[in-house]
C-alpha positions in Angstrom: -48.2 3.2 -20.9 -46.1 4.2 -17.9 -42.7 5.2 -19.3 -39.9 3.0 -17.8 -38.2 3.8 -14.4 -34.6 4.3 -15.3 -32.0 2.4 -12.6 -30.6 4.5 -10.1 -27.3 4.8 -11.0 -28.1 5.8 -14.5 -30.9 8.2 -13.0 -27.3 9.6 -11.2 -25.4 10.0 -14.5 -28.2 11.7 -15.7 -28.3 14.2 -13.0 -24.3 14.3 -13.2 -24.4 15.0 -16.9 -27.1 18.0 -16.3 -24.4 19.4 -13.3 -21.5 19.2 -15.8 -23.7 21.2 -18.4 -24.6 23.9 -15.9 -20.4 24.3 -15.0 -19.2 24.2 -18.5 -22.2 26.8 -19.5 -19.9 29.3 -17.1 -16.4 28.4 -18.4 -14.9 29.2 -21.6 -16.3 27.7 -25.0 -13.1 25.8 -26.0 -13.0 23.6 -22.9 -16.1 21.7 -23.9 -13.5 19.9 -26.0 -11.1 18.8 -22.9 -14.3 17.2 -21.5 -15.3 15.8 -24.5 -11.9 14.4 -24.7 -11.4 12.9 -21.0 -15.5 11.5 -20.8 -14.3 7.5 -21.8 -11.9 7.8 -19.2 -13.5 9.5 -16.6 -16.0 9.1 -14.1 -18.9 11.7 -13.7 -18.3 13.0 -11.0 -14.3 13.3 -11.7 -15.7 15.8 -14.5 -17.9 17.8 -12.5 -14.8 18.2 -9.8 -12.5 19.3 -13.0 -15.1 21.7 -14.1 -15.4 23.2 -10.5 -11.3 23.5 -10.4 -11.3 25.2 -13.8 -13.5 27.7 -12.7 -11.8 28.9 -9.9 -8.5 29.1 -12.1 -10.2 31.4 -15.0 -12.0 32.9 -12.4 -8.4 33.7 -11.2 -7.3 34.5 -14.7 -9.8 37.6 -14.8 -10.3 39.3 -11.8 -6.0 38.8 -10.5 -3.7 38.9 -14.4 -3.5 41.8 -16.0 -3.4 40.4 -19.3 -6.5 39.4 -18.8 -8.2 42.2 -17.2 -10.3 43.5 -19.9 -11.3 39.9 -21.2 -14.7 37.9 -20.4 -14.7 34.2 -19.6 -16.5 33.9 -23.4 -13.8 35.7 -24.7 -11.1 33.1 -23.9 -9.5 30.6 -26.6 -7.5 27.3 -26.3 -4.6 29.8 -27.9 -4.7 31.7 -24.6 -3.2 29.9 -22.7 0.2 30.1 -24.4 0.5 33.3 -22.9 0.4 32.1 -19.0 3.8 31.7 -17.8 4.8 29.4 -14.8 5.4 32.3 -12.9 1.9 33.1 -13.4 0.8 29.9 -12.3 2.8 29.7 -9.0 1.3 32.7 -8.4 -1.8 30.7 -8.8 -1.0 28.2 -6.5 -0.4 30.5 -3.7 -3.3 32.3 -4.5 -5.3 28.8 -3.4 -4.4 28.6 -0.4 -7.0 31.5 0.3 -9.3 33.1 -1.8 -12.4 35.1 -1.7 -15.7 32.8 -2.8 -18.4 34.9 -3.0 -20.0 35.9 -0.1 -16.9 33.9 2.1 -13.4 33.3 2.3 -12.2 30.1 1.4 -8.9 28.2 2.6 -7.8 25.1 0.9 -5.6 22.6 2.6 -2.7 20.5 1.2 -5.1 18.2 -0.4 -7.6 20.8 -1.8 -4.5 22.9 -3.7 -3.2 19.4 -4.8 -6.4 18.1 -6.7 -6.5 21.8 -8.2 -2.9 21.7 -9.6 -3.5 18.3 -10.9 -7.0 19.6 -12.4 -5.1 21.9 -14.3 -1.8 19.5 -15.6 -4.9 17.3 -17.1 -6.0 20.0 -18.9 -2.8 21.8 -19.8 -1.8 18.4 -20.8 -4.5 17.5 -22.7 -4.4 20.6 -25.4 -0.2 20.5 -25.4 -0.2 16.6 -26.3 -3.0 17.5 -29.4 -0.4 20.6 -30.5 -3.1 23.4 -29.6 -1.4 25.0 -27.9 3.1 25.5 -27.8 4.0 25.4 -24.1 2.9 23.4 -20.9 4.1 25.2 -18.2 1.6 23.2 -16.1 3.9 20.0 -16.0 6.3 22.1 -14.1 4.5 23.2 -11.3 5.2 21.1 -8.1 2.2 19.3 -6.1 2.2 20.0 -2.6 3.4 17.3 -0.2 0.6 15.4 1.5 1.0 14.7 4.9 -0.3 10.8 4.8 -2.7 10.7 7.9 -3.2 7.2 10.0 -5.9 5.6 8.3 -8.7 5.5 10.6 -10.5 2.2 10.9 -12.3 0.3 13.4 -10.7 -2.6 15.9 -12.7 -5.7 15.9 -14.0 -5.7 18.9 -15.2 -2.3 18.0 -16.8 -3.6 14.6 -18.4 -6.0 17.6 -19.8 -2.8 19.4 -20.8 -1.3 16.6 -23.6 -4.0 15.6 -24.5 -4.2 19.0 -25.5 -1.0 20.0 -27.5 -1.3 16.5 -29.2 -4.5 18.1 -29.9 -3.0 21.0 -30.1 0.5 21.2 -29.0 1.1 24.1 -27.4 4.7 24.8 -29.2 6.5 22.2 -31.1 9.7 22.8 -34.6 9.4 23.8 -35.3 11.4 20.2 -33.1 8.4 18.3 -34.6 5.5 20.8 -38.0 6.4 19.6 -37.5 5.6 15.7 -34.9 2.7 16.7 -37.7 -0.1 16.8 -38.7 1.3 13.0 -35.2 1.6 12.0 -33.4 -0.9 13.6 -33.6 -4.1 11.0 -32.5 -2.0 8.4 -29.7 -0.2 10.1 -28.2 -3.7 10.8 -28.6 -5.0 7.1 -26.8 -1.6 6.1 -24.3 -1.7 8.4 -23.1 -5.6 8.3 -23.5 -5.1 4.5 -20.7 -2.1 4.7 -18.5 -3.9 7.2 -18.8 -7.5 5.2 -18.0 -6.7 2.3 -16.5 -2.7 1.7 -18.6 -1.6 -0.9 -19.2 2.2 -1.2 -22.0 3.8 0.3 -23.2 5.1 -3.2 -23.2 1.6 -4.3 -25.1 0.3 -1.4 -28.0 2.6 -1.4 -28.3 2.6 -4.9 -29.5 -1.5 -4.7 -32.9 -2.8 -5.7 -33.8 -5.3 -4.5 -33.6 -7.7 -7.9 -29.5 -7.1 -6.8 -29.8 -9.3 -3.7 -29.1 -13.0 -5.0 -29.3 -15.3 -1.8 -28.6 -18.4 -4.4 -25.4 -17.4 -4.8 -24.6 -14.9 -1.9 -23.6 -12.3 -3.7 -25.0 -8.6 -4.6 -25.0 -6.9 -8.2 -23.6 -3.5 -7.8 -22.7 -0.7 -10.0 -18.9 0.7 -9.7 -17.3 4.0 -10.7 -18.5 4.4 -14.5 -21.3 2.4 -14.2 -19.1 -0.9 -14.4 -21.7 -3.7 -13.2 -19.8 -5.8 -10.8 -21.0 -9.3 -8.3 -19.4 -9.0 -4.8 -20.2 -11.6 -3.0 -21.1 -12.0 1.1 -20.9 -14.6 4.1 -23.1 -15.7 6.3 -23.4 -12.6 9.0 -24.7 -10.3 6.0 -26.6 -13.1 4.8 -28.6 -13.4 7.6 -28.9 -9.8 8.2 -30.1 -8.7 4.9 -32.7 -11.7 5.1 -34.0 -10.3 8.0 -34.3 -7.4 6.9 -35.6 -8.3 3.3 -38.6 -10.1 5.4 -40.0 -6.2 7.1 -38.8 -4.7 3.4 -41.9 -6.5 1.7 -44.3 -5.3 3.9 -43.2 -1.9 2.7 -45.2 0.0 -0.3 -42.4 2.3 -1.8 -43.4 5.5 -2.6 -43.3 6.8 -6.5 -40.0 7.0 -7.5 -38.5 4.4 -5.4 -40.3 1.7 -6.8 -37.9 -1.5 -6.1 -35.2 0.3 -4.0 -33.8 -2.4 -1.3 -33.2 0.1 1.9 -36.3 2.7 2.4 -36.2 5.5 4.5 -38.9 6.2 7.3 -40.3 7.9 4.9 -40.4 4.9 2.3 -38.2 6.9 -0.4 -34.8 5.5 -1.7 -32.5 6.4 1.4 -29.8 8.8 0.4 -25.9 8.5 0.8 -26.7 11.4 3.4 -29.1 9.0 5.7 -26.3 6.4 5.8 -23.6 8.7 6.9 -25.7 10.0 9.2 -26.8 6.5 10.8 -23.2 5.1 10.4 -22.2 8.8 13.0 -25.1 7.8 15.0 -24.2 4.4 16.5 -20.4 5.0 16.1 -20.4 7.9 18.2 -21.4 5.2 21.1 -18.5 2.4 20.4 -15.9 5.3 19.9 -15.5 9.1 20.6 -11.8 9.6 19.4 -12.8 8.5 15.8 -14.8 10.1 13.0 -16.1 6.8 11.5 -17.7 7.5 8.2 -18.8 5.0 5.8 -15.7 5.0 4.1 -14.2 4.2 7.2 -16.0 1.2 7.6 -14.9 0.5 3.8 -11.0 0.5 5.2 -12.1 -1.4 7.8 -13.1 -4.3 5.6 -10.5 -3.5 3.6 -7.8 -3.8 6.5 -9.7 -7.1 8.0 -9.9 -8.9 4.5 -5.9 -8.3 3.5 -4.9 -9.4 7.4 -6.8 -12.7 6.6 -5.2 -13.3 3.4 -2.3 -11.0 3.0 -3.1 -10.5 -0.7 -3.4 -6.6 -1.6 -4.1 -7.8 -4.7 -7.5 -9.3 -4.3 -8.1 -6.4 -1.4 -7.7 -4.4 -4.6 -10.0 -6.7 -6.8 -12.7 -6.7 -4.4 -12.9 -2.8 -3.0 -13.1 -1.9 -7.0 -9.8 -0.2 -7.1 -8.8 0.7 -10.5 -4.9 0.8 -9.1 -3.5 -1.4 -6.7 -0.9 1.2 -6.2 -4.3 2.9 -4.1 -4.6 -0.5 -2.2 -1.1 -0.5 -1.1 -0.7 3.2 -0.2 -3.8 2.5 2.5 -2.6 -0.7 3.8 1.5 0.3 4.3 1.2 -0.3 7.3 -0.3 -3.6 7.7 2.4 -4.9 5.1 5.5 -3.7 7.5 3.5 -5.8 10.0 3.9 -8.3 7.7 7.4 -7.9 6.6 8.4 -8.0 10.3 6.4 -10.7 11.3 8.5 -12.6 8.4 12.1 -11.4 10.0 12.6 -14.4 11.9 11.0 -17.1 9.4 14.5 -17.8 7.8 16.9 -19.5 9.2 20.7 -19.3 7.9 22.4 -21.3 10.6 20.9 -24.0 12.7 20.4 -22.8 16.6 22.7 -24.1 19.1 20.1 -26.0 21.2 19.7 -27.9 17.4 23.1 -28.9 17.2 23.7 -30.0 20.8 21.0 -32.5 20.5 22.7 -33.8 17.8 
């Protein structure tokens, strides 16, 4: 018997579990505890992106502190890290904002030196609040100021542009006109599916096609954490996923992809790569002045859906955002709209036109 084909996004885990294995097998012993610790609270690929940060720190430790000159990364204990000063880590922090990694120089940005900082509060945190170790000197180090950038996001009539040139494929390069017939179907199903209804790229190209339910409109995705979650879709994506769901079963998958809704030419699973790239490809002829990503087009749903009903809350709900402190941080600006647009709505004294007609 055929063993059974695992889903994708638990095929993912898997491969995010073997990743986080191959990290911690270079950092000390004691932290397999701290990841351990954070797993039920904590997405995979959070852990794999705390394990990178925590090897650049230790990494730090050994070859830039003298006390830890003579000491190998097996050699260091939970007990430590008692013996790192907040001098010591500010010294740290301006230390990441370059540093040598391996056979290249490496600058991190505001951003990059932030989610490093916080990396290591976790994990200071998380041994000071069991008692392992005496002092946290972590929780005073200051996160760098992020400089909020515009969210970039595509004007309607640019969504508009967008499907068109996918329709019709016009302005292309010869190279990208000659796969367009092949491609073209699918490139719209992907593409409305994004803009209608937000999801992430991960989730869309990890659907089978047993996920599409045209009964009730709606697709079964996998969130962050493997959370199974219905979002559901109007008629534009209806009709385009139809369409393209029509082509898809004239399509053998090759092993492996067996049951995958969106195929690449060369009838595998289509990767998160393949989107981005396709998404760059017909953007770049609707707009040169934006870098429109996926995620981009994820705001742009985001941004359309909370100017049609003015509730973050269910913008939150429906994009999968844990917070809706991170819904309101991206859609500030549309709220001032909001709050000005409301300025006038109140009345404390009747106008003068009201009360000389009476």
């Amino acid at each position: 018997m055929a063993p059974t084909k695992r889903p994708y996004y638990e095929q993912v885990d898997i491969e995010n579990t073997q990743k986080l294995r191959e990290l911690l097998a270079e950092l000390p012993p004691f932290v397999k505890d701290y990841f351990r610790g954070i797993e039920p609270v904590t997405a995979s690929r959070t852990r794999i992106a705390y394990a990178y940060d925590l090897g650049v720190f230790f990494n730090y430790l050994l070859t830039s502190n003298p006390e830890f000159a003579r000491r190998g990364m097996k050699d260091l204990k939970a007990a430590d890290l008692d013996q790192i000063t907040l001098g010591d880590l500010e010294e740290y922090a301006e230390y990441l904002k370059y540093y040598d990694k391996g056979e290249e120089d490496h600058v991190n940005k505001e951003r990059g030196i932030k989610r490093k900082l916080s990396s290591l509060k976790s994990f200071y945190n998380y041994y000071y609040r069991r008692e392992i170790i005496r002092t946290n000197p972590a929780a005073l180090i200051e996160l760098p100021k992020i400089h909020e950038k515009e969210i970039v996001r595509l004007d309607p009539d640019e969504v508009a542009l967008l499907l068109d040139a996918v329709e019709s494929g016009e302005k292309l390069t010869p190279r990208q006109a000659a796969f367009h017939e092949k491609t073209k179907v699918r490139d719209l199903a992907i593409l409305t599916l994004l803009l209608g209804t937000g999801i992430r790229v991960s989730e869309c190209v990890g659907l089978n096609i047993t996920d599409v339910d045209f009964k009730n409109d709606g697709i079964r995705i996998h969130r962050k954490g493997g959370k199974e979650v219905v979002v559901y879709f109007g008629d534009e994506v209806e009709q385009a996923l139809a369409a393209y769901m029509e082509q898809r079963k004239l399509i053998v998958e090759e092993e492996g992809s067996e049951g995958a809704l969106f195929l690449s030419l060369q009838n595998r699973r289509i990767s998160v790569r393949a989107v981005e790239n396709l998404v760059k490809k017909y953007a770049r002829i609707v707009t040169t002045l934006k870098n429109i990503t996926p995620h981009k087009l994820r705001s742009t749903y985001g941004t359309s859906l909370y100017r049609e009903t003015g509730d973050i809350y269910l913008v939150a709900d429906v994009l999968g955002h844990s917070d809706v402190n991170t819904t309101k941080k991206h859609y500030a600006a549309l709220e001032d709209d909001r709050r000005r647009y409301a300025r006038d709505k109140v009345r404390l004294r009747e106008t003068n036109e009201k009360k000389d007609s009476q």
